[in-house]
C-alpha positions in Angstrom: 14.1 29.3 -2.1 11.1 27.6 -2.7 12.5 25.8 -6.0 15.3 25.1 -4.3 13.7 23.0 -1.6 11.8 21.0 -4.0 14.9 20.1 -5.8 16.8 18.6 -2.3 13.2 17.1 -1.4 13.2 15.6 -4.7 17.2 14.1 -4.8 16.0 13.3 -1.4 13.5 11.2 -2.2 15.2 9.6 -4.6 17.6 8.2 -2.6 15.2 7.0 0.0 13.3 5.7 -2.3 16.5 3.4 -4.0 16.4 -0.4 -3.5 19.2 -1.8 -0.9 21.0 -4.5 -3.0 21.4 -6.8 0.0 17.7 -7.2 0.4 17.0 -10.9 -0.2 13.0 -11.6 0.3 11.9 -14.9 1.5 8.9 -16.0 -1.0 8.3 -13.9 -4.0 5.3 -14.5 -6.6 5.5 -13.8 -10.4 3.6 -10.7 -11.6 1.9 -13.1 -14.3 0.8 -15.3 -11.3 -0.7 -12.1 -9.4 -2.0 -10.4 -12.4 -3.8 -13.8 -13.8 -6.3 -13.3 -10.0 -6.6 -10.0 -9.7 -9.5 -7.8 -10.2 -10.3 -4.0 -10.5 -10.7 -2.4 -6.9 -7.7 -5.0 -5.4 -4.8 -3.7 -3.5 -1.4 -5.2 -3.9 0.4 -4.7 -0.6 4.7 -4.7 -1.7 7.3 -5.9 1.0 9.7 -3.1 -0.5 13.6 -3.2 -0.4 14.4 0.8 -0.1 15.6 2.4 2.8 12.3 4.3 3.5 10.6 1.0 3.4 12.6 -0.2 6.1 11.6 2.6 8.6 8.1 1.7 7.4 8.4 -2.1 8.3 9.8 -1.0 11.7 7.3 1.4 12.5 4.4 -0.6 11.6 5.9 -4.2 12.6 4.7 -5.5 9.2 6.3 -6.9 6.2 4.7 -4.5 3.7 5.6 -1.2 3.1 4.0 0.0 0.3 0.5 -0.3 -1.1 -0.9 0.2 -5.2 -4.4 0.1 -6.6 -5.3 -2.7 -9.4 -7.7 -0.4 -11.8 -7.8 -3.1 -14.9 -6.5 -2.5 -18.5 -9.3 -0.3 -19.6 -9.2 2.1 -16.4 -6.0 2.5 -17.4 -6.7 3.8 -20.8 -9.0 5.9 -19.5 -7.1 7.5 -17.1 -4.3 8.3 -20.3 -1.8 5.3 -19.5 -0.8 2.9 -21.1 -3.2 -0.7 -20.8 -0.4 -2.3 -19.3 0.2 0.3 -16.6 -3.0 -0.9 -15.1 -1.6 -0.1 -11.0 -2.1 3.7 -8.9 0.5 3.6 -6.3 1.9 6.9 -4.8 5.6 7.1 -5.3 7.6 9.6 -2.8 9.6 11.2 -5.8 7.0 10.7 -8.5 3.7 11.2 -6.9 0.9 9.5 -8.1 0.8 7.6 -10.8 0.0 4.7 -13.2 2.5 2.1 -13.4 2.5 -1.9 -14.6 3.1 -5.1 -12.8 7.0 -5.3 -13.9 7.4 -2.3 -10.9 6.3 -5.2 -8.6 9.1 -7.7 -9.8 11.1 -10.4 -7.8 9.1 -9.1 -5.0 6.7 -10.6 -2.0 3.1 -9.7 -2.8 -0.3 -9.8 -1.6 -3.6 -9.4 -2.7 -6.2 -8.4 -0.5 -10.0 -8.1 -2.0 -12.8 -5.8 -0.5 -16.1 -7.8 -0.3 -19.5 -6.4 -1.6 -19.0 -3.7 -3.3 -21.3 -3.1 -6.1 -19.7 -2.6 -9.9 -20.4 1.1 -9.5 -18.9 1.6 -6.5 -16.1 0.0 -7.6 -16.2 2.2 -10.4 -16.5 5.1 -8.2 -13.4 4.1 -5.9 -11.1 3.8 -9.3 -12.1 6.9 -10.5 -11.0 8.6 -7.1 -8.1 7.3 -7.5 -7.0 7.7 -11.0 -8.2 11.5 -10.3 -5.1 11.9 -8.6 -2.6 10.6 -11.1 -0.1 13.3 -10.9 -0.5 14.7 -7.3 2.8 14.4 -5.9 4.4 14.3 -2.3 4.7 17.2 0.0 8.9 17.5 -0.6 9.3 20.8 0.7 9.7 19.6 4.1 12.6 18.5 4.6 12.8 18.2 7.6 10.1 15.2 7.8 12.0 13.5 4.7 15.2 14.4 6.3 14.4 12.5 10.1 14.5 8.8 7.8 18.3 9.7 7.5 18.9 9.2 11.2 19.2 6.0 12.9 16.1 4.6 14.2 16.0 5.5 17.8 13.0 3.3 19.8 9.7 4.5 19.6 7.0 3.4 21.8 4.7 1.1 19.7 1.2 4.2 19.9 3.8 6.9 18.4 4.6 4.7 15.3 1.2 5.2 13.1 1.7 9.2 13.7 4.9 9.0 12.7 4.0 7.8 9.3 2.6 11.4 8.6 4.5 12.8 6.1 4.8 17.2 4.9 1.8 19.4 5.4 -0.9 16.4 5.6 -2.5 18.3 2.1 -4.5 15.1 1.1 -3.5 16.2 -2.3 -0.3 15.1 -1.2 -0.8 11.9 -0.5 1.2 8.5 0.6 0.5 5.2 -1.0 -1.5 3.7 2.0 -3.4 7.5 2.4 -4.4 7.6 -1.2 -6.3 4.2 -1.2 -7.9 4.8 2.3 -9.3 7.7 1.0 -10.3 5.8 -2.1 -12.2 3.3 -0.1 -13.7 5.8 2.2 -15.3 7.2 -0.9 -17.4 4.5 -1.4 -17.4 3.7 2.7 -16.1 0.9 2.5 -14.8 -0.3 6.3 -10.6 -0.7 6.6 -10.1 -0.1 10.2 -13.3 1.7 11.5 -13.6 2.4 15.3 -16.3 1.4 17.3 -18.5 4.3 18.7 -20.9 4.1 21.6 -24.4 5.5 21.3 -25.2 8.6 22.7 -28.8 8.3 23.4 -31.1 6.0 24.0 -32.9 6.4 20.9 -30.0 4.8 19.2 -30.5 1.6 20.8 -27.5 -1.5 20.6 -26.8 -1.0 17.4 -22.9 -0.6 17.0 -21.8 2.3 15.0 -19.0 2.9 13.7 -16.3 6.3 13.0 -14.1 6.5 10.3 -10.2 6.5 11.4 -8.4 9.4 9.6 -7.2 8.7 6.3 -3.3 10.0 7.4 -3.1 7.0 9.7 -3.6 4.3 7.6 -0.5 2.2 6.9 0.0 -1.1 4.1 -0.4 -3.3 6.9 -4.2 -2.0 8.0 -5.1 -4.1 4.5 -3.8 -7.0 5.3 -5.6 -6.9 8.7 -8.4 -5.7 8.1 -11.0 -8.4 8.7 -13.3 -6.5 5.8 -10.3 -7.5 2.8 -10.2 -11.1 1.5 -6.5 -12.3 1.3 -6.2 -14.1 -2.3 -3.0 -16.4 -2.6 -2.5 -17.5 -6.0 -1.1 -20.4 -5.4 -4.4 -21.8 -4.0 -6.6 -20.6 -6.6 -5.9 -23.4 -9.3 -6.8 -26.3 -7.4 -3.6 -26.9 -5.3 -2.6 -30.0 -3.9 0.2 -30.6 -1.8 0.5 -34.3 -2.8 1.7 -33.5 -6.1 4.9 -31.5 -4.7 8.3 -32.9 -4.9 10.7 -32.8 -1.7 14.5 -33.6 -1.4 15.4 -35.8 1.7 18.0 -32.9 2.5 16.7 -30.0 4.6 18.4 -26.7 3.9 21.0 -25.9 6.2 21.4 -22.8 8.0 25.0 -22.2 6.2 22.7 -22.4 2.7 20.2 -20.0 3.4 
């Protein structure tokens, strides 16, 4: 029975998991554009085109829907992947895994940077990661895979991040957004944290801080997070918009 269930979780997934070919993104960078500015510990946030990523962009009210882990060529070798394949993501019919920039193609991306981490905690935070190359998705309940299948009914904007939470909540089991908070808790490095008051006096004004639980984190809590630079390409090689080139004619709404 149990076999059985994996193998409808799994067709399951797949299907969820298949790009809609109507899906026509706005802006879209070239993965030799995003690769030539990232660095190891980055995440590359996706605006994805399957039908699971379309209940994630309505539940989160963001544009990205999936989330992947920029190790660098040589992590990647270590971890037994190809150089190339040089990206952790957390696929929902694969699991984790490693995978190249070509997965990312004709695509909107976004690279957002954590600040101040030292090279061995950076180190540390891609080894946590690449540690869980071949965990894979809880598909054995269906029922949560299943509910994606239904129209989306309205949900009251506090329900959405808990609706996110996919199977048992094993954290060997992880979602693409739950595997990298995890990652980056490792190291305690701030995403989202929540402010706690002191409870004594001897504690003083100083703000602390709680950790939100790794299950809520969604793509979007990257990108807006204040602690995560946003790199856009397109600035970083000394732009200027003097030296673009416009027709008189505006497009139209009929052209678009």
């Amino acid at each position: 029975m149990s076999k059985m269930l994996e193998g409808c979780g799994y067709r399951l997934s797949c299907w969820l998991s298949s790009p809609r070919p109507w899906h026509r993104p706005e802006c879209r960078l070239e993965g030799g554009e995003v690769m030539a500015h990232l660095r190891p510990g980055d995440v590359l946030l996706v605006e994805g085109s399957s039908r699971l990523s379309a209940v994630i962009k309505y539940l989160t009210q963001s544009s990205w829907s999936h989330a992947a882990l920029y190790i660098g060529h040589a992590a990647a070798r270590r971890a037994g992947g190809d150089e190339a394949a040089c990206f952790v993501e957390a696929d929902l019919a694969e699991g984790v895994r490693l995978v190249g920039h070509n997965e990312y193609r004709g695509v909107p991306l976004r690279i957002c940077r954590p600040v101040g981490l030292t090279a061995e905690e950076i180190e540390t935070l891609i080894r946590f990661a690449c540690e869980r190359v071949g965990h894979r998705y809880d598909l054995r309940n269906i029922v949560d895979l299943g509910r994606y299948l239904l129209p989306l009914p309205p949900v009251p904007a506090p329900w959405r991040r808990r609706m996110l939470t996919l199977g048992s909540g094993d954290p060997t089991r992880a979602i693409c957004s739950t595997l990298i908070a995890q990652a980056f808790q490792a190291v305690r490095y701030p995403i989202l944290p929540i402010e706690a008051l002191p409870r004594d006096e001897a504690v003083g004004r100083r703000r602390l801080w709680r950790r939100r639980h790794y299950s809520l984190f969604t793509p979007r809590d990257f990108d807006l997070s204040p602690y995560f630079q946003i790199v856009k390409p397109a600035l970083q090689a000394d732009f200027d918009p003097h030296r673009l080139r416009w027709l008189e004619a505006d497009v139209t709404p009929a052209e678009r």
